[in-house]
C-alpha positions in Angstrom: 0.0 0.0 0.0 1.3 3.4 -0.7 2.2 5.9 1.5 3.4 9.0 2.0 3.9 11.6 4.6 5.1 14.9 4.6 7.3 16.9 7.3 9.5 19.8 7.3 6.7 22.9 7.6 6.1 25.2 9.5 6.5 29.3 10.2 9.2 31.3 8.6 9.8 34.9 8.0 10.2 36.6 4.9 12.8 35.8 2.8 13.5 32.5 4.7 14.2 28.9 3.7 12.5 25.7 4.7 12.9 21.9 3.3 10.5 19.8 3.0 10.6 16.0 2.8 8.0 13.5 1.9 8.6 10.0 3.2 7.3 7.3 1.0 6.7 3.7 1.2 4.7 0.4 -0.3 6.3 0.9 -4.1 9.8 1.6 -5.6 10.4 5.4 -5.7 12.8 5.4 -8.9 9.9 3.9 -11.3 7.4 6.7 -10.1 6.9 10.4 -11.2 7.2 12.3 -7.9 5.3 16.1 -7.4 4.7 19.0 -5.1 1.5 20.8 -5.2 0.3 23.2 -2.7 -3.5 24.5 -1.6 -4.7 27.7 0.3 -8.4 27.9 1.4 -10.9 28.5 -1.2 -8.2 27.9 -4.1 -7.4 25.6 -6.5 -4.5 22.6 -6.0 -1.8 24.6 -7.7 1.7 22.6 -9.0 5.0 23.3 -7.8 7.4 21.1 -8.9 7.5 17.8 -10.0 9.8 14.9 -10.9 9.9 12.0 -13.5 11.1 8.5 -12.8 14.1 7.3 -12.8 17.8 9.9 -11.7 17.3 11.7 -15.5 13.6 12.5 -15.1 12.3 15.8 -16.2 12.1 18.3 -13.9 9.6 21.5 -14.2 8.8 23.9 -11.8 5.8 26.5 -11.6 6.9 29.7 -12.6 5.8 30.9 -9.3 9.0 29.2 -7.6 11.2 28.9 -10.3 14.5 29.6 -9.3 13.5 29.6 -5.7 12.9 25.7 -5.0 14.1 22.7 -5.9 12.8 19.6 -5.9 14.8 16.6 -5.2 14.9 12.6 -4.7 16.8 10.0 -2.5 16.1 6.4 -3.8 17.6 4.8 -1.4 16.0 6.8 1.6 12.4 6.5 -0.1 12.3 9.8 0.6 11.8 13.2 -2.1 12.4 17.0 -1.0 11.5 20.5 -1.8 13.7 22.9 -0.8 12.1 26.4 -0.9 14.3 29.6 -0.5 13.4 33.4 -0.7 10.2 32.6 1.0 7.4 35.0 0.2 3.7 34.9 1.7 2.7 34.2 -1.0 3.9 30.9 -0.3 1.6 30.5 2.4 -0.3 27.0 1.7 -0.6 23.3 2.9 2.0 21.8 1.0 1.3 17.7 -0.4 4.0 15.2 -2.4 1.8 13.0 -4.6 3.1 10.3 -6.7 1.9 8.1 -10.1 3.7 4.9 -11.4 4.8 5.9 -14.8 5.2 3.3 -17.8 9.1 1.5 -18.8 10.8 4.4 -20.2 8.4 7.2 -19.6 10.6 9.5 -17.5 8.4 12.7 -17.9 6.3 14.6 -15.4 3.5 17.2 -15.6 2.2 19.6 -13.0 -1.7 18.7 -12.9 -3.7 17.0 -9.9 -5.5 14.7 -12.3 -2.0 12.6 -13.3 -1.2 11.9 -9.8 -2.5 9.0 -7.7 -1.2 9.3 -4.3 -1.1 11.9 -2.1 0.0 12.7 1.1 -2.0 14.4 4.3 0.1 17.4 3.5 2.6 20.0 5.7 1.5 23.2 6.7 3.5 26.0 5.3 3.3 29.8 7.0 5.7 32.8 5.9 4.8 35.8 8.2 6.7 38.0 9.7 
């Protein structure tokens, strides 16, 4: 059974840097496209960043964050990250991993809810000063 759980959030000032980490379990990490998406009350689940399978998947980011986090994987620790840096309010926003199986060779990734399967219960993000 899959699983994942996120960690990491929390309340950061301005300008400030957090990583987050998503701890996954029940099916092997490299042969699955990995994402990021984030919601605020009342909003749509927006995209951040996502993953493909395998170490050369693609790797897109919203342009929202782009340049500012990074997403990232550790096969061996089941585990996948985003670091975020220059932390705005505008990051404000329950942050969830989410995760699909992708076919043999299929190594892209997209940034829409409907192509993920799994999610996560989600981390609470809050940049306040």
């Amino acid at each position: 059974q899959v699983h994942l759980v996120e960690s990491g959030g929390g309340l950061v000032q301005p300008g400030g840097s957090l990583r987050l980490m998503c701890a996954t379990s029940g099916f092997t990490l490299n042969y699955n496209a990995i994402a990021w998406f984030r919601q605020t009350p009342g909003k749509e689940r927006e995209g951040v960043a996502c993953m493909g399978s395998s170490d050369s998947g693609s790797i897109s980011y919203a342009s929202s964050v782009k340049g500012r986090f990074t997403i990232s994987r550790d096969n061996a620790r089941n585990s996948v990250f985003l670091q975020m840096n220059s932390l705005n309010p505008a990051d404000t926003a329950v942050y969830y991993c989410a995760t699909v199986k992708q076919g043999f060779g299929d190594t892209s990734c997209y940034l829409q809810r409907s192509d993920y399967r799994h999610w996560g219960q989600g981390t609470q993000v809050i940049v306040s000063s």
